[in-house]
N, C-alpha and C positions, 0 to 999 in steps of 0.2 A: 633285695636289700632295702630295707627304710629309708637309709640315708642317701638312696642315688636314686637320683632323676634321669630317667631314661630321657633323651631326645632324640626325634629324627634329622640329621642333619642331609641334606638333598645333596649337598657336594658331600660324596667318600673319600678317605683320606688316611694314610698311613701314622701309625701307633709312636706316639716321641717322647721323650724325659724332660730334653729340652730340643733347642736346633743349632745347627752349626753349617760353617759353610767348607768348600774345599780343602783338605791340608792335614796333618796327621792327628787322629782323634786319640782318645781313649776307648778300649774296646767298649762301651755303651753308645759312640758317636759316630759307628760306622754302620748304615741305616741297614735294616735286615735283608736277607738275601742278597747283599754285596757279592760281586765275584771273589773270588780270592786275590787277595792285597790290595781289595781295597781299600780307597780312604776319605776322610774327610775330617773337617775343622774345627777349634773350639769354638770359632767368633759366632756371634749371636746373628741370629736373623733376621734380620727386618721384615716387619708382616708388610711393605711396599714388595717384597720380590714373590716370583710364585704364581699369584694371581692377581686379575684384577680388582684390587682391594673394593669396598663399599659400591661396586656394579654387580652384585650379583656374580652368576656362573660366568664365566669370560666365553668368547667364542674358540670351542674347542672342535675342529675336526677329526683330531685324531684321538678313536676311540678304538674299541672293541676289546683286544685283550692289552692294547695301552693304557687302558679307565680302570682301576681293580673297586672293590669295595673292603674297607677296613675297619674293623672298628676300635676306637680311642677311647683314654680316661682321661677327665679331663677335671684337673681337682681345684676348687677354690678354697683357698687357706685363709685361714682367721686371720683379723689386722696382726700384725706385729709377729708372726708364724714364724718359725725356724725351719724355711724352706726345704735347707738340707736335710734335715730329720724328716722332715715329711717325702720325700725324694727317699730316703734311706728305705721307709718303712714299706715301700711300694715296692722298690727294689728288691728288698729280702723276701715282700712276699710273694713275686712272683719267681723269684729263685727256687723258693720249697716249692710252687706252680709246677716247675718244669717252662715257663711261658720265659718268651725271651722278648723284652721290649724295644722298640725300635723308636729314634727319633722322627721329630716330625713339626711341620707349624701351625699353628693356633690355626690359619687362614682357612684348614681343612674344615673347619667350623661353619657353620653358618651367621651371617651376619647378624640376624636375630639373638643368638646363643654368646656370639660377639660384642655386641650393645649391653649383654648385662652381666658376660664375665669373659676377658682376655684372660685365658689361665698362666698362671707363668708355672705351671707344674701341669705336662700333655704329654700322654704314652699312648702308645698304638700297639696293639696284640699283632699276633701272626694271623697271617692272611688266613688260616683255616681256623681261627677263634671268635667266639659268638658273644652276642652281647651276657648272655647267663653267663661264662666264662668272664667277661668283665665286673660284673656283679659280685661273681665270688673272691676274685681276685682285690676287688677294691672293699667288699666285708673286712677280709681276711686283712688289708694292711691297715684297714682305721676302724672297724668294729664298727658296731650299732652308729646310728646317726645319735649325733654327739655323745659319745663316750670320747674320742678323740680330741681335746680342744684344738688341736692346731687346724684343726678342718672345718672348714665351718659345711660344705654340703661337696658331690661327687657327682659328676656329670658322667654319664654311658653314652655315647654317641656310633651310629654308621654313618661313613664318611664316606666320599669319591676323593680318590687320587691315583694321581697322573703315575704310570710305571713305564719309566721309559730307559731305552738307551742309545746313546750316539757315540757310533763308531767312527773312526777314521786313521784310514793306513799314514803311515809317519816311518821314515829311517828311523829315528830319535824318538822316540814315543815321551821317555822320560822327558828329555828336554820340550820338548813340547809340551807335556800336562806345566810344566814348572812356567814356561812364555804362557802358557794362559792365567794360570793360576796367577802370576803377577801383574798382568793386564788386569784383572780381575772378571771378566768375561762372566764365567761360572756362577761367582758370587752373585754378582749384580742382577745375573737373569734367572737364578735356580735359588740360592741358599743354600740348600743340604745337596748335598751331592757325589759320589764315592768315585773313583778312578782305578782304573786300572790299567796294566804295562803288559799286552801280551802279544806273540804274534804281527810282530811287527807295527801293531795299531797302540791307539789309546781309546779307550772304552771310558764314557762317564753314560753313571747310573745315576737314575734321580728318582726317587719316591717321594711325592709330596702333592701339593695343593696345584691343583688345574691348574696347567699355564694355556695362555691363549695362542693361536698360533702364531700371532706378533712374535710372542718371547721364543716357542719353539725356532721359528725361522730366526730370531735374534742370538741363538745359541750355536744354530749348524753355522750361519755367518761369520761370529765369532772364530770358532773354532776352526774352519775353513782357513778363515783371513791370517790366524796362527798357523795353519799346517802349510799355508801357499799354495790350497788347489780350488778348486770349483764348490761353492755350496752343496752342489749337488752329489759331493763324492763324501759329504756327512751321512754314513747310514743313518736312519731313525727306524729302532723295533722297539716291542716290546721284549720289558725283562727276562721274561718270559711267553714261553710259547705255550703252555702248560694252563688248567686252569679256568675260569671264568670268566670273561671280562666283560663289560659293560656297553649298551648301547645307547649314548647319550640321548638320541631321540625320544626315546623310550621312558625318558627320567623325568619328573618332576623337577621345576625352579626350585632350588633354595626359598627357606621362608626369609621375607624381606627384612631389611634391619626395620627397628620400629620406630614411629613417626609421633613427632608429640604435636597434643590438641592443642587448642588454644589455651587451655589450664594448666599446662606446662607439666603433663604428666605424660607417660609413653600409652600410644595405642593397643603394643598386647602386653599384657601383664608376661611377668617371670613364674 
């Protein structure tokens, strides 16, 4: 497509509309591949949770099929845009798609791509969709580069992000996601995040932006310190066991946010 700038983004990262945290969504707000009933929240995300904002990649040891690769849209809208129409238009085209979009946060981005657009409009394809599939899908909702005015240009990016989940047995599951969910635990170290009641346990899922292991071990703690047992009775897997997953060693740095000269312009152009 003319109007979309492919970028390589070095952190992967799951496909979003918008983001949300723990709590009962609207079916757009429960991030893909959810177990069954799960859920999650309207409230907005702060790009502080997640990862380590403006450092680069955080330090992440858990990889392999916890790291997936995703790829996003990530749309910048003309001053003064009617967000939701543009939201709409993306929506129905990936409905006639067949493609189901998943929430997610800006921070999947790279900090460079960050510096010259926080999108407040970021969708993420299924994990088996390719950047040509983003291409056609964001042709399809905004046509040629500028025929659309509410767009002004279309971002394609592959992304790293973290596929994780944390288990732990509970008598009271419900009651327990509810005591964390009010502590706010979840929020504050995840954002997006889905839950589930099954089997005696509570299960939270998270697709989103690299957390470092600070937050991972800040989430089994939380969670822990709510169920009343040992940290270490928080399983941590991946979403799946299925699949591809990523060997961070293996990966290139994110490209760095950019740096102004002394003439008070940015180091890499847009």
């Amino acid at each position: 497509m003319g109007h979309i700038r492919q970028m390589t983004a070095a952190a992967l990262l799951v496909l979003a509309l918008s983001a949300c945290t723990g709590g009962t969504p609207d079916p757009a707000g429960v991030p893909a591949g959810a177990p069954a009933g799960a859920s999650a929240s309207a409230a907005a995300v702060s790009l502080e949770t997640g990862t380590d904002v403006g450092n680069g990649r955080p330090t992440v040891s858990h990889d392999g099929l916890m790291v997936r690769r995703r790829v996003v849209i990530a749309v910048h809208p003309a001053p003064e845009a009617d967000l939701a129409a543009v939201r709409t238009r993306l929506e129905q085209a990936a409905a006639a798609s067949g493609v189901v979009l998943s929430n997610i946060s800006p921070d999947v981005l790279d900090p460079a791509i960050l510096e010259h657009i926080v999108p407040e409009l970021i969708a993420a394809l299924p994990p088996e969709r390719t950047r040509e599939d983003a291409d056609q899908l964001a042709g399809l909702a905004f046509g040629p580069e500028g025929s659309y005015a509410a767009v002004e240009h279309v971002h394609v990016a592959s992304v790293l992000v973290h596929d994780l989940q944390f288990t732990v047995a509970s008598p009271d599951p419900a009651a327990l996601a509810e005591s964390i969910a009010a502590e706010g635990i979840l929020s504050d170290a995840l954002g997006n995040y889905a839950t589930s009641l099954d089997g005696g346990a509570l299960t939270v899922s998270y697709t989103g932006p690299l957390l470092s292991d600070a937050l991972v071990d800040s989430v089994r703690n939380g969670m822990a310190r709510s169920a009343g047992v040992d940290p270490g009775n928080v399983a941590l897997t991946p979403r799946s066991a299925t699949g591809e997953g990523v060997d961070l060693s293996q990966e290139p740095e994110p490209a760095p946010e950019p740096t102004e000269d002394h003439s008070g312009h940015d180091d890499a152009g847009h």
